[in-house]
C-alpha positions in Angstrom: 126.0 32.6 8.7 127.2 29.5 10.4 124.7 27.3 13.0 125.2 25.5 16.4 123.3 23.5 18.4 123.3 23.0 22.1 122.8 19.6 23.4 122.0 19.1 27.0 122.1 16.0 29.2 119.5 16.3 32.0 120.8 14.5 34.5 124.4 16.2 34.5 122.4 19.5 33.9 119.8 18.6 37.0 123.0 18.6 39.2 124.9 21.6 38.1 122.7 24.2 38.1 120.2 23.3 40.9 120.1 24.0 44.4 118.5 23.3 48.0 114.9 22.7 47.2 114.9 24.2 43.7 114.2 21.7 40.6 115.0 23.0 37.7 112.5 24.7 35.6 112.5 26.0 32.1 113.0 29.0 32.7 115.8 28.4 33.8 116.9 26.5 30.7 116.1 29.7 28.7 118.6 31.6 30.4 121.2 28.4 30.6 120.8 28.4 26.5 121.1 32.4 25.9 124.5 32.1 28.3 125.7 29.5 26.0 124.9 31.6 23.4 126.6 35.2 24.6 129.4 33.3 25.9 130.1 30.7 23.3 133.7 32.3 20.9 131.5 31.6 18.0 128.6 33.7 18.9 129.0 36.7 16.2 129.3 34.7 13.6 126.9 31.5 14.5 123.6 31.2 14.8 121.3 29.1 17.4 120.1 25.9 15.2 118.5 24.2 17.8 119.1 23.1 21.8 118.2 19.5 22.3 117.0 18.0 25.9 117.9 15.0 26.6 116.0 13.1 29.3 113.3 10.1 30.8 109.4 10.1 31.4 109.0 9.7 35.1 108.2 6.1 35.8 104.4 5.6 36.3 102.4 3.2 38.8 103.5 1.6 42.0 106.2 -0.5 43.8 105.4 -2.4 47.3 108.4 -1.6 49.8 110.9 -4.4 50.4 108.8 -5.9 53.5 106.1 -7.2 52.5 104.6 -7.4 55.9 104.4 -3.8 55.7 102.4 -3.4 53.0 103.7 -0.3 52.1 103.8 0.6 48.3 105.7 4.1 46.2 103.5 5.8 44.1 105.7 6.9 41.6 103.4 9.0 39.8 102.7 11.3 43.2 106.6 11.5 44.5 107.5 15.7 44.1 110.4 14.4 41.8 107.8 12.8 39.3 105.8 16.0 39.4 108.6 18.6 38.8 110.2 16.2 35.7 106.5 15.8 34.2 105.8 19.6 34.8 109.3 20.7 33.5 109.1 18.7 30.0 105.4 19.7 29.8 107.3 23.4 30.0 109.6 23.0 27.4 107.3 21.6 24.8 106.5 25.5 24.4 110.6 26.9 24.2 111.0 27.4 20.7 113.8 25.8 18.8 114.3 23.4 21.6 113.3 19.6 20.5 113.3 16.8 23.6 114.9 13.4 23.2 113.2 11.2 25.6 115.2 7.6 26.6 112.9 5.4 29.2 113.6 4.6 33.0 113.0 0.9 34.4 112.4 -0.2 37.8 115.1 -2.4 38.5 113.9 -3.0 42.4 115.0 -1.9 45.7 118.7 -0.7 46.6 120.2 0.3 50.7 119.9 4.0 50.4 122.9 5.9 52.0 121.7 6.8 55.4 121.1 2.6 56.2 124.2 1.8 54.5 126.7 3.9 57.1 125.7 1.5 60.0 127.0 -1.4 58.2 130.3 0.7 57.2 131.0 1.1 61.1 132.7 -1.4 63.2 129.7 -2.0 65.3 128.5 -5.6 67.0 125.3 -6.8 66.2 123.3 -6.0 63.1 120.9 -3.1 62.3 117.4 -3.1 61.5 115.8 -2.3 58.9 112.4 -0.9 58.1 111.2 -0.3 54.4 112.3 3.4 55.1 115.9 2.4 54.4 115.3 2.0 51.0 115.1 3.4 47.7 113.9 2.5 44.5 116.6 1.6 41.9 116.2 3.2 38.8 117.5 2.6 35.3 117.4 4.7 32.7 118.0 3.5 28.9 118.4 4.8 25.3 119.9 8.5 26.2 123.0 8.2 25.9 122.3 6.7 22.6 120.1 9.5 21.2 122.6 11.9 21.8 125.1 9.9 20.1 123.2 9.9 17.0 122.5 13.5 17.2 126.0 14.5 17.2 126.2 12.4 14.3 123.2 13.7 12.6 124.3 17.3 12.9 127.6 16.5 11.9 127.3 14.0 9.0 124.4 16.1 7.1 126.6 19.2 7.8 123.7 21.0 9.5 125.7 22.5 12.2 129.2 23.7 12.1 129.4 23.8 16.3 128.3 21.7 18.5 127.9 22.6 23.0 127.8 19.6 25.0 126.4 20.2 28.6 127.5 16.7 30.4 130.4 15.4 32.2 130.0 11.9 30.8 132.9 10.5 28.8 130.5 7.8 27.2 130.4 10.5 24.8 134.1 10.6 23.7 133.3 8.4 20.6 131.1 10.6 18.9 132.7 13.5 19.9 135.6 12.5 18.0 133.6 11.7 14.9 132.1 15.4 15.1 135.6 16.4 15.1 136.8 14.4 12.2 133.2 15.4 10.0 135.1 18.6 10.5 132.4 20.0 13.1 134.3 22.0 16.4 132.8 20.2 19.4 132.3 22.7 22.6 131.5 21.9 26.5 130.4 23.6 29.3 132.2 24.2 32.5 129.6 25.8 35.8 132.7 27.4 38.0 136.1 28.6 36.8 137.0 25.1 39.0 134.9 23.1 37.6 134.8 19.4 37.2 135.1 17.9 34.1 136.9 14.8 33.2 140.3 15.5 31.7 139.3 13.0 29.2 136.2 15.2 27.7 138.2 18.1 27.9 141.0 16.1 25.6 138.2 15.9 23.0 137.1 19.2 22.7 137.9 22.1 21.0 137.0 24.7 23.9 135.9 25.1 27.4 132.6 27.5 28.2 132.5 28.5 31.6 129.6 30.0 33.1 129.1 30.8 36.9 126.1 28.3 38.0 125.3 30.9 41.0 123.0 32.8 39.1 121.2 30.3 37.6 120.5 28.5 40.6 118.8 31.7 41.9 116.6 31.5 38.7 
């Protein structure tokens, strides 16, 4: 019987198939990858390789807030975000056949957030204040992109997999999705919504479009 592997991109996934106050839990991912799998046009005659996660360890230790006269500092390690990502990966250490691909996040500083931003996008006289409030933490993550760019080409080269699912709307990923294709794998992605958003460029590079409705997910 012929294998697939699923390979999901956190960040994309974090967006899709989350909701209000919800972060996403492995459970959740459980049901995401048996979907795939009951939806995918391959799935009587493939079977589940392996679904690879691909995300960042939540940044540890502290920042101090823009104004220094504040004396304010983030504790990155006790924000709810840091929790649930830490909590979630700690989770799906125990899926089986699931292996996660972990890149690293940088603290690049402090950016405007939105809400202090819109004053300054107004035709207003006079300048706004700010307090340390207005800002957010800018956050870089590295080296993900590039592990799932070698996985596809893992998979592919050594002929473990025949098929390949992408979860991600990222068309940094066109390059090795084209060398799947030419190793002679079939290259798959995932669409939450029968309107759903990918770029028209993925889409050009792929062999088929799964769609799945993100509702019940979200209600996971």
């Amino acid at each position: 019987m012929e294998r697939h592997a699923i390979l999901l991109d956190a960040g994309y996934l974090k967006h899709a198939i989350t909701s209000g106050s919800k972060p996403l839990t492995a459970t959740r991912i459980r049901a995401l990858i048996d979907e795939i799998c009951a939806t995918s046009p391959f799935h009587s005659q493939s079977r589940l390789f392996r679904t690879y996660y691909y995300d960042a360890e939540p940044l540890s230790g502290k920042s101090r807030y823009p104004n220094p006269a504040n004396g304010r500092h983030l504790d990155f390690d006790n924000t709810p975000l840091s929790r649930n990502n830490l909590a979630l990966l700690q989770d799906l250490r125990h899926l089986p056949h699931l292996s996660i691909r972990l890149g690293t996040l940088r603290d690049a500083g402090w950016q405007l957030g939105k809400k202090a931003i819109k004053p300054f996008t107004r035709q207003q006289e006079g300048n706004p204040s700010l307090t340390p409030d207005d800002f957010v933490p800018a956050i870089q993550q590295k080296g993900v992109d590039m592990r799932i760019g070698l996985d596809i080409a893992a998979l592919t080269l050594k002929g473990i997999v025949t098929s390949l699912v992408l979860v991600t709307n990222d068309s940094d990923f066109i390059p090795a999705m084209k060398f799947a294709r030419r190793e002679g794998a079939l290259m798959y992605l995932v669409q939450f919504g029968s309107q759903g958003s990918l770029q028209d460029a993925l889409i050009e590079h792929a062999d088929g479009i799964i769609t799945l409705d993100p509702r019940p997910l979200r209600e996971i």
